[in-house]
C-alpha positions in Angstrom: 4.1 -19.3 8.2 1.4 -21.2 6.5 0.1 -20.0 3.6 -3.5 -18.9 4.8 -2.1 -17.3 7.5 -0.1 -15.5 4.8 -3.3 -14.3 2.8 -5.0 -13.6 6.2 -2.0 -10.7 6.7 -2.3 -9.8 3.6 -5.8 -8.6 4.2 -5.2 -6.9 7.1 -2.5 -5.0 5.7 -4.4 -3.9 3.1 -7.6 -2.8 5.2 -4.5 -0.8 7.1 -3.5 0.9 4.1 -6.9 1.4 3.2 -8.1 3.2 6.3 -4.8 5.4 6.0 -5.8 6.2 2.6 -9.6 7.3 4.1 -7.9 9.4 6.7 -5.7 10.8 4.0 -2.5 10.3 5.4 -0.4 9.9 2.4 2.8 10.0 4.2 2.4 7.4 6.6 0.8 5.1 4.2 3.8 5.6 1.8 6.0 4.6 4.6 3.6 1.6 5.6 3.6 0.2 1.9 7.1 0.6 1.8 7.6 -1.3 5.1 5.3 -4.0 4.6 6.2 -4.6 0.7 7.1 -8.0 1.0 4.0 -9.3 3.4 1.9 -7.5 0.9 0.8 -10.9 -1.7 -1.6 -8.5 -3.7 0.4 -6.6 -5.5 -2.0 -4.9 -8.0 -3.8 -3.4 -4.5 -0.4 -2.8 -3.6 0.9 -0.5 -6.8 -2.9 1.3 -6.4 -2.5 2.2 -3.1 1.0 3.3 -3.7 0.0 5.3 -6.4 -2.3 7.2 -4.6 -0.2 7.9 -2.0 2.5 9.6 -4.2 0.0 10.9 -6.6 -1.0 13.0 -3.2 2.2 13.6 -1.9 2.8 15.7 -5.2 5.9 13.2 -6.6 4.0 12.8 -9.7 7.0 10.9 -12.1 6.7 8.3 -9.3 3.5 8.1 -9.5 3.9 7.3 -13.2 6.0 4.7 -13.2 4.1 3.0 -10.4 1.0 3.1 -13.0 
């Protein structure tokens, strides 16, 4: 894969986990970062949307160390 297709699914991952984190579905988007973790190339956007997630699931020492 070329490398600005790359970014380009990067971005689209990330509008993905954003709209799940709009709709509040912590679970899924949990799951999604999870599944995705390696396509993901932003990882700061990554951690922050991963924190939320947990922070909202109630796991709140993961959400610590993922801060």
């Amino acid at each position: 894969m070329k490398q600005e297709d790359r970014y380009e699914l990067n971005e689209i991952l990330l509008y993905k986990a954003m709209l799940l984190k709009e709709s509040k579905q912590y679970e899924t988007l949990n799951k999604f970062l999870e599944e995705n973790k390696s396509k993901i190339l932003d990882k700061v956007a990554f951690l922050e949307f991963k924190a939320i997630a947990l922070s909202n699931l109630g796991k709140n020492e993961e959400t610590a160390t993922t801060y």
